[in-house]
C-alpha positions as CSV (number, residue, x, y, z in Angstrom):
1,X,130.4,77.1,44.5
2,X,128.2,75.2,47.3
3,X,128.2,78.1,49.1
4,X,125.8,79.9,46.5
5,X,123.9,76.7,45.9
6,X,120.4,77.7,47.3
7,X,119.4,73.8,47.2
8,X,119.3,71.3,49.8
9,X,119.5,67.5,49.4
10,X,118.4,64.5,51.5
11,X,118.9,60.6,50.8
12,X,116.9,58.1,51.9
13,X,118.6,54.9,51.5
14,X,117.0,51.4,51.4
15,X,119.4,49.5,53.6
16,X,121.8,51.3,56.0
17,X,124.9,50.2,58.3
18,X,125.3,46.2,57.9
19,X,122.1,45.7,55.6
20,X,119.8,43.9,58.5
21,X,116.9,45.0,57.9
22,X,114.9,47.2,54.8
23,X,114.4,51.0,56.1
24,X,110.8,51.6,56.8
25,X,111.4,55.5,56.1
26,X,111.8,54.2,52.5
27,X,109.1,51.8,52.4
28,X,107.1,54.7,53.7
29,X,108.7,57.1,50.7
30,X,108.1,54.2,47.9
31,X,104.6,54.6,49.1
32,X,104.0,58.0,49.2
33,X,105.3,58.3,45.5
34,X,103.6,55.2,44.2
35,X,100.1,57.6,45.2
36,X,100.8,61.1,44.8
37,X,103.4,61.4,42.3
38,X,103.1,59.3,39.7
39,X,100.8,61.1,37.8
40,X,103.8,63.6,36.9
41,X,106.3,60.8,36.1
42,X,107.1,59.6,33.0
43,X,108.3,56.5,33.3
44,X,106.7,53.9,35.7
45,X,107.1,50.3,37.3
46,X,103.8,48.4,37.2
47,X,102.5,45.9,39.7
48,X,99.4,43.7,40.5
49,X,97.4,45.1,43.0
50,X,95.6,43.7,46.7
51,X,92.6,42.4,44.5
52,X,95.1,40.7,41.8
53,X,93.2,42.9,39.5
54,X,94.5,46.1,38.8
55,X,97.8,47.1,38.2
56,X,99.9,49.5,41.0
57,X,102.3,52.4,39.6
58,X,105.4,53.3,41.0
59,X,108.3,55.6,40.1
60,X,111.0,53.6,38.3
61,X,114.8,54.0,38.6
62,X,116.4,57.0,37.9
63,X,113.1,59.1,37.8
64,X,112.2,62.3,38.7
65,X,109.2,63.6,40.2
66,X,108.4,67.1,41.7
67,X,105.6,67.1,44.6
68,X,103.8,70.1,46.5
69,X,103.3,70.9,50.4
70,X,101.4,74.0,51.6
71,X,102.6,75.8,48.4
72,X,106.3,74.8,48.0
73,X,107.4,72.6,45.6
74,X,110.2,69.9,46.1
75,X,111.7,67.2,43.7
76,X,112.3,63.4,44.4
77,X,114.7,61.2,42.4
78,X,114.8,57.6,42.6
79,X,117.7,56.6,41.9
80,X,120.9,53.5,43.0
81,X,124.3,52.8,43.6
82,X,126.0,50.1,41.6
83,X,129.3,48.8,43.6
84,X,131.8,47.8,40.6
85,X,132.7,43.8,40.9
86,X,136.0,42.2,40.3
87,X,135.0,38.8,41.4
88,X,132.6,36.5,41.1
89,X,130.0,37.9,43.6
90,X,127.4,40.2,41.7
91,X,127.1,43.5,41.5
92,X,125.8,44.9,44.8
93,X,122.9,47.6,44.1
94,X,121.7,50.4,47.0
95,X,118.2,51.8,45.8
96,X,117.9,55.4,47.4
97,X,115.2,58.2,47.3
98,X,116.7,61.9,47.0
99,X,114.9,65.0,48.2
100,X,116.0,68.6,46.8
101,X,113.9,71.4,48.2
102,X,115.1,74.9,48.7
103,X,116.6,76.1,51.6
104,X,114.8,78.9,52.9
105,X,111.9,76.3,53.5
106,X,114.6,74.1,55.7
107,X,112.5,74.4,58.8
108,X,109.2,72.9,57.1
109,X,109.9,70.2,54.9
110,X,112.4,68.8,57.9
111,X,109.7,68.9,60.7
112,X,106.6,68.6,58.9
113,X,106.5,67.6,55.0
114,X,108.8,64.7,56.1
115,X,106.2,63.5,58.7
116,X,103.9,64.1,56.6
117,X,105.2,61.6,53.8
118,X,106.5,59.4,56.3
119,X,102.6,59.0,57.8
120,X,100.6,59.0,54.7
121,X,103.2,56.2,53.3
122,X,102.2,53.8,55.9
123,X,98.4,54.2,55.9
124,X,99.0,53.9,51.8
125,X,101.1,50.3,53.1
126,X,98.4,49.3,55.3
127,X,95.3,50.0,52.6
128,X,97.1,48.2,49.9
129,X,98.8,45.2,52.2
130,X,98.7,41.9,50.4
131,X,99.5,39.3,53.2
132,X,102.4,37.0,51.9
133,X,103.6,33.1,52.2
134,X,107.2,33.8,52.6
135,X,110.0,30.8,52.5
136,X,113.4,31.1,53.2
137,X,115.7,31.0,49.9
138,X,118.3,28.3,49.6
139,X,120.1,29.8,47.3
140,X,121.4,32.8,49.4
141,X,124.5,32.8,49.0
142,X,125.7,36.5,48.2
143,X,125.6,39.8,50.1
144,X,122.8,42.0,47.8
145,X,121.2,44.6,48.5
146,X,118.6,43.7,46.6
147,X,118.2,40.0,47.3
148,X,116.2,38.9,50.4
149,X,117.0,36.1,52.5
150,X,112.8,35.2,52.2
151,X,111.4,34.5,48.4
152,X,106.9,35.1,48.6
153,X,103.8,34.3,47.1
154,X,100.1,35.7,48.0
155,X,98.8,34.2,50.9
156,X,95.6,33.0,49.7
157,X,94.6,30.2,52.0
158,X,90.8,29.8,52.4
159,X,90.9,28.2,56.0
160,X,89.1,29.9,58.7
161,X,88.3,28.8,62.4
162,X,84.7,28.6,61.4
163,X,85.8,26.2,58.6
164,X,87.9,24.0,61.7
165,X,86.9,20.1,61.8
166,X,87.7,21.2,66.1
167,X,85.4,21.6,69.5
168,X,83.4,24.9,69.4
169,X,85.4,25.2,73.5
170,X,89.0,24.6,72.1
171,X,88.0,26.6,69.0
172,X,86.7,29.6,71.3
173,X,89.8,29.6,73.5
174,X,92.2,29.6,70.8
175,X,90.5,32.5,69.4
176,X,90.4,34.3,72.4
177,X,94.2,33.8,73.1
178,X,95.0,34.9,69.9
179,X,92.9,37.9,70.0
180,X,94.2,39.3,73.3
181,X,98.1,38.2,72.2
182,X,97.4,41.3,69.2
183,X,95.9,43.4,71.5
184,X,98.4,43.4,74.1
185,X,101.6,45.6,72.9
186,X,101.4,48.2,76.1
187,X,100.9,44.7,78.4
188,X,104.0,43.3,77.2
189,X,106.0,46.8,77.1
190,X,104.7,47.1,80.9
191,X,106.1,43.1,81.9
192,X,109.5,43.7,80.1
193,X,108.4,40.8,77.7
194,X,108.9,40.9,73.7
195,X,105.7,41.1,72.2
196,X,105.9,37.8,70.5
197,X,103.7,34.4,71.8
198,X,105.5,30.7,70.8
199,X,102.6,28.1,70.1
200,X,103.0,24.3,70.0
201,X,100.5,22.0,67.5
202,X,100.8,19.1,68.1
203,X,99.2,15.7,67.3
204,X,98.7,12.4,64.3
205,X,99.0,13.2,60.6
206,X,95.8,14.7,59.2
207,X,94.4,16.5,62.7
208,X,94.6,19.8,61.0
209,X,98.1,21.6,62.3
210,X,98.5,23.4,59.1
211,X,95.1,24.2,58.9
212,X,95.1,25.8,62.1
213,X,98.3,28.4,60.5
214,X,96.2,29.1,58.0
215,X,93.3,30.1,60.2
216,X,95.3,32.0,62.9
217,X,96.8,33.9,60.0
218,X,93.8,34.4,58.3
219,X,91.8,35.7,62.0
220,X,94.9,38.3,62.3
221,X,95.9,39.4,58.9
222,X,99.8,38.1,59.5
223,X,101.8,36.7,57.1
224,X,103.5,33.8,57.7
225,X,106.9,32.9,57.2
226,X,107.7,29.2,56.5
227,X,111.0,28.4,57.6
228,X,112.6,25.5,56.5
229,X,115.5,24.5,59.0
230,X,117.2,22.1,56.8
231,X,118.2,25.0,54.5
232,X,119.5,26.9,56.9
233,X,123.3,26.7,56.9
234,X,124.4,27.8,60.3
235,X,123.0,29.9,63.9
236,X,124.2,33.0,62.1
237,X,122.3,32.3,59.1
238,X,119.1,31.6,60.8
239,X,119.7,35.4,63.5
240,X,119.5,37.1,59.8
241,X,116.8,35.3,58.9
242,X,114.6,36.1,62.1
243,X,115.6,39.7,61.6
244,X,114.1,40.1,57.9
245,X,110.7,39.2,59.3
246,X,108.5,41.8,60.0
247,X,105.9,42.0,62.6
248,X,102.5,41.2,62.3
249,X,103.6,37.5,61.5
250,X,103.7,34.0,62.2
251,X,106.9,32.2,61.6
252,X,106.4,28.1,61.2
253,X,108.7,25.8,61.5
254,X,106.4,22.6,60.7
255,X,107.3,18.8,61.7
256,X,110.2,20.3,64.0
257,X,111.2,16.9,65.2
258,X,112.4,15.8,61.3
259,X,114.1,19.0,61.1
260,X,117.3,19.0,63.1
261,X,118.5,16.3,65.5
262,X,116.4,18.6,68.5
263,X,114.7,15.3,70.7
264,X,116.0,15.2,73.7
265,X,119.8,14.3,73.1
266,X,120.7,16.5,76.6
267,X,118.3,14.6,78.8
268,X,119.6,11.0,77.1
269,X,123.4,12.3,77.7
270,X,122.4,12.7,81.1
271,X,120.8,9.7,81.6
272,X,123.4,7.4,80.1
273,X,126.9,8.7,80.9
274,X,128.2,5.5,79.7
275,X,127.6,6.4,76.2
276,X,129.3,10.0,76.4
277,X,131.4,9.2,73.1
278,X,128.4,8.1,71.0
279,X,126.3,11.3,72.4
280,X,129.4,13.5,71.0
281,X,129.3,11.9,67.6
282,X,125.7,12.8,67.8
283,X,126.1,16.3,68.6
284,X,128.2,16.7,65.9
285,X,125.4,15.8,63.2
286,X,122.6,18.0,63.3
287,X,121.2,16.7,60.8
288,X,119.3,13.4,60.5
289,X,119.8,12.9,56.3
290,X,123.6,12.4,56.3
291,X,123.8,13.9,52.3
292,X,122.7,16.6,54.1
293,X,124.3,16.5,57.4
294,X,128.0,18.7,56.2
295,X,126.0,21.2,55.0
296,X,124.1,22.7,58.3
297,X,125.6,23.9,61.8
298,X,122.3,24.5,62.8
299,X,122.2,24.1,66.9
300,X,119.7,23.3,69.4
301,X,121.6,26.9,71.5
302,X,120.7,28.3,68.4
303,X,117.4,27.7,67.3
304,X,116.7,28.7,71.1
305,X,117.9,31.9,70.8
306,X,116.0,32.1,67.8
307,X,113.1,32.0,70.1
308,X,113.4,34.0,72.8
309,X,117.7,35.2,73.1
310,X,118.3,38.8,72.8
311,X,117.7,38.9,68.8
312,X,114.0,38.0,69.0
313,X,113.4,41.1,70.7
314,X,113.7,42.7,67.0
315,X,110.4,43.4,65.8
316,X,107.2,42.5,67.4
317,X,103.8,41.0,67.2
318,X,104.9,37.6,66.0
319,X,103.8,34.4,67.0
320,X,106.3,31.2,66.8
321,X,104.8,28.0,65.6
322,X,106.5,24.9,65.9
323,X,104.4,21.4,64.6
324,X,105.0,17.6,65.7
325,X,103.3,14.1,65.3
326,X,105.8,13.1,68.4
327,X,106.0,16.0,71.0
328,X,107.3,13.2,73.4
329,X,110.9,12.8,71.2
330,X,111.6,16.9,71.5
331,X,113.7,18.1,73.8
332,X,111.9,19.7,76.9
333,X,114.0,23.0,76.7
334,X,112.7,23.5,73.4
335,X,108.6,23.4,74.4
336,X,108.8,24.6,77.9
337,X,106.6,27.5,78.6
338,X,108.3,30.8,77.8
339,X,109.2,29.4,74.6
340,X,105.8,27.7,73.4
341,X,103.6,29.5,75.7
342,X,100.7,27.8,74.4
343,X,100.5,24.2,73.6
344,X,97.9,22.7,71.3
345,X,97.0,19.1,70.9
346,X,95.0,18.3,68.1
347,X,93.8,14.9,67.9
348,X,91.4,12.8,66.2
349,X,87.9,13.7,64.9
350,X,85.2,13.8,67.5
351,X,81.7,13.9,67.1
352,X,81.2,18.0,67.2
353,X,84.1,18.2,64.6
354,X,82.5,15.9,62.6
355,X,79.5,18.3,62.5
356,X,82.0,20.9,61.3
357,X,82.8,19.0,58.4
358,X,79.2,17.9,57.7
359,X,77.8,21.1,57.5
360,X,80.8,22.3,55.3
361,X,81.0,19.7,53.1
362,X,77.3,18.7,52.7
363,X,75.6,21.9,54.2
364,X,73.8,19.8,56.6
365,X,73.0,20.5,60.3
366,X,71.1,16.9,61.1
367,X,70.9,13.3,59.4
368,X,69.3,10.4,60.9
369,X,72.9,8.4,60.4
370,X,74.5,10.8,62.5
371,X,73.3,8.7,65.4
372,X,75.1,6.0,64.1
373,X,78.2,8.2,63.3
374,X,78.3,9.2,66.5
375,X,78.8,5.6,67.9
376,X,81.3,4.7,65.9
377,X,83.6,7.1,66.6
378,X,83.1,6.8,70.3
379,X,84.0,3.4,69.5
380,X,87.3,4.2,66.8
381,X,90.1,6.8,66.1
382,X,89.8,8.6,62.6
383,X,91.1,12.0,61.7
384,X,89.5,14.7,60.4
385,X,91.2,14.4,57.1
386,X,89.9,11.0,56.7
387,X,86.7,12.3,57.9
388,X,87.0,15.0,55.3
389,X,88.1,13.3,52.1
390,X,85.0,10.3,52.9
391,X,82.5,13.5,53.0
392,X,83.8,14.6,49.1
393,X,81.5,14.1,46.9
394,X,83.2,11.6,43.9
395,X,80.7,12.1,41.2
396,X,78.0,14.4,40.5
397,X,75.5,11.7,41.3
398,X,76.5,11.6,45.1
399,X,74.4,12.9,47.5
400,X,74.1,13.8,51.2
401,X,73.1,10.0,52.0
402,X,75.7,8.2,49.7
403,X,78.7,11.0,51.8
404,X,77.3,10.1,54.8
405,X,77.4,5.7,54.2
406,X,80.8,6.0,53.1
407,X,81.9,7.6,56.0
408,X,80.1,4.9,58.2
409,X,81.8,2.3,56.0
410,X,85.1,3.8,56.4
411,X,84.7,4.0,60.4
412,X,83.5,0.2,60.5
413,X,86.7,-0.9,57.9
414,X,89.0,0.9,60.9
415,X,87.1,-0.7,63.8
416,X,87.7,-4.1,62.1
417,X,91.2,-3.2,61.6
418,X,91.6,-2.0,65.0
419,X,89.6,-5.3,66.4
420,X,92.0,-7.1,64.6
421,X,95.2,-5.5,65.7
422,X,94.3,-5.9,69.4
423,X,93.4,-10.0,68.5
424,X,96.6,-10.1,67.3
425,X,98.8,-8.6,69.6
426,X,96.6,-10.3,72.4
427,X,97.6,-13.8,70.8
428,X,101.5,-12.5,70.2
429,X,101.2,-11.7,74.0
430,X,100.0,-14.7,75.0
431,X,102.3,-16.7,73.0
432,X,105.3,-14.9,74.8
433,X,103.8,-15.6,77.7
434,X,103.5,-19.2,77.2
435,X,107.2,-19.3,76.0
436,X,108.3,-17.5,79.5
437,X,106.5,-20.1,81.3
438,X,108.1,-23.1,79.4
439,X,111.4,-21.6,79.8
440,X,110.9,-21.3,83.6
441,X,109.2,-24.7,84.0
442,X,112.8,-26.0,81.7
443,X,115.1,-23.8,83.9
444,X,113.4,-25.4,87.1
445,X,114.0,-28.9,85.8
446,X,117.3,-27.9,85.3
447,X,118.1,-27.0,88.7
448,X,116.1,-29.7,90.5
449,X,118.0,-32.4,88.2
């Protein structure tokens, strides 16, 4: 009977093999249909659209469509598997576009229609991309071919390097290494390298590390990918998590040194072979919570081949961001360069980012207490989020002037504090030195009696 079937037939599954990673020929198809076929389809899934404002149609399960290339007409069917469960897993579903054409027009749809879907499906992706916040989900648990490792939302942070409480200099050359890093894909195939760049942010609470994400994403139209270590139950875990990004994105791992049990314990086993016992028993908790400590087998080997082993080659056009408040506990292996190419101290507010935050805040270029701003915070440390939340207007009654005194308050409250501190720990010092010198003068005594 096949023999006389004139028809030919071609699947285009979702996930193939092992179920790493979503097909892009399918994404490309999904696409494709979503534009130029749904006209002719009776039954549709809706979505919101790039703008959050108008609904996107696709083909829904089990639909079929028929399209049209250079006069011949072929027929798509979306359609799924459904693998029977005796257990408790779930139900495992395979989504899967089928083709049907006839065969005499073999030679065409194979070389060119398909290209021609496969192309016009990923300019239709890039025109309607909505760039995503993506987290890893806790909860995975079961092998689906429908669930994701990640869970999203819209990426709809506002924050720009324009908007950055940072030196116009710093600002500039942060911009500029970032600009040539998504430029450079022949560079990097040319040096052998993966096209991927690691950047280090580090600095105090409130100097803007998050804020700086936000703005790199924003400059490069990447989502970003959030990954929170302390969910992540094991090296093998955290491979199949770096394989479901895509490129064109930044993946975060934010306050790195709260994360896993990563500062240094090598270098300190090295240092002090006298405690080898108590450095094992450390090395087997990776985690610093101990509720949480059983439940991760998270490594420092790991979480470096996570960076740059043979797995991040996957992919490309991603940048690796790690953030601290205490580079000086991580383990040097983990920042060297190679791994965080780049790193990024972000410190307290100076003067220029202070005129950042003015002109944002209160849309002003010059004051006659910025004089007086300026001194004090030659004279102080203050971050910008500190500057920032003194420069918010609290009623509708507050002005430029009223922003501005506040902030001068603020900085003399912390120069006080500061002045303070110092008299204190001046007098605790000379107090221990005064006891040192009594014990001598006693120990002396001692031996002379």
């Amino acid at each position: 009977m096949s023999f006389f079937y004139p028809y030919i037939k071609i699947s285009i599954h979702e996930y193939t093999g092992d179920r790493l990673k979503r097909s892009e020929a399918y994404a490309a198809v999904e696409a494709y249909l979503s534009v130029n076929s749904t006209k002719f389809a009776k039954r549709l899934k809706a979505e919101m659209g790039k703008d959050c404002s108008n609904l996107v149609l696709s083909m829904d399960e089990y639909e079929r469509v028929t399209d049209e290339f250079r006069g011949v007409k072929v027929w798509w069917v979306s359609s799924k598997l459904v693998s029977p469960s005796q257990s408790m897993y779930p139900q495992q579903e395979r989504r899967y576009y089928k083709l049907t054409f006839h065969k005499s027009h073999r030679e065409m749809i194979t070389e060119a229609y398909l290209q021609h879907v496969v192309r016009e499906g990923k300019e239709i992706r890039v025109r309607n991309r909505q760039r995503k916040l993506y987290t890893n989900s806790p909860g995975y648990k079961w092998p689906s071919y429908k669930q994701t490792m990640w869970s999203h939302i819209v990426f709809e942070h506002p924050a720009t390097f324009e908007t950055m409480a940072l030196e116009p200099e710093k600002k500039k050359e942060i911009i500029e290494d970032l600009v040539t890093f998504s430029k450079s894909k022949d560079f990097y195939a040319r040096i052998g390298k993966a096209w991927k760049r690691g950047y280090l942010l580090y600095g105090p609470p409130g100097t803007g590390k998050s804020t700086m994400i936000a703005a790199m994403a924003n400059l490069l139209n990447y989502d970003v990918y959030d990954l929170e270590l302390t969910a992540v139950k094991d090296n093998t875990e955290l491979r199949k998590l770096l394989i479901e990004t895509t490129s064109k994105s930044i993946i975060v791992i934010e306050d790195i040194d709260c994360s896993l049990d990563l500062t240094g314990q090598r270098k300190k086993k090295a240092e002090k072979s006298s405690d080898d016992e108590k450095e094992k028993s450390e090395k087997e908790i990776p985690r610093k919570d101990l509720k949480e400590e059983a439940s991760s087998k998270v490594t420092l080997s790991g979480l470096l081949n996570f960076i740059d082993g043979l797995w991040s080659a996957c992919g490309g056009e991603r940048l690796i961001v790690f953030t601290t408040n205490y580079v000086e506990k991580l383990d040097p292996a983990l920042i060297r360069r190679g791994r965080m190419d780049k790193h990024i101290e972000l410190s307290y507010c100076s003067f220029e980012a202070f005129k950042v935050l003015a002109r944002n805040y209160l849309k002003l270029k010059a004051h006659p207490l910025f004089g007086k701003i300026e001194r004090l915070m030659k004279e102080t440390k203050i971050t910008p989020a500190d500057v920032a939340e003194n420069l918010m207007p609290k009623s509708p009654l507050d002005n430029a002037e009223t922003c501005l005194s506040n902030l001068i308050q603020a900085l003399e409250e912390v120069k006080e504090a500061e002045a303070f501190k110092t008299e204190k720990e001046e007098e605790a010092a000379a107090c221990d030195d005064n006891l040192r010198k009594k014990q001598l003068r006693r120990k002396a005594e001692e031996e002379a009696a």
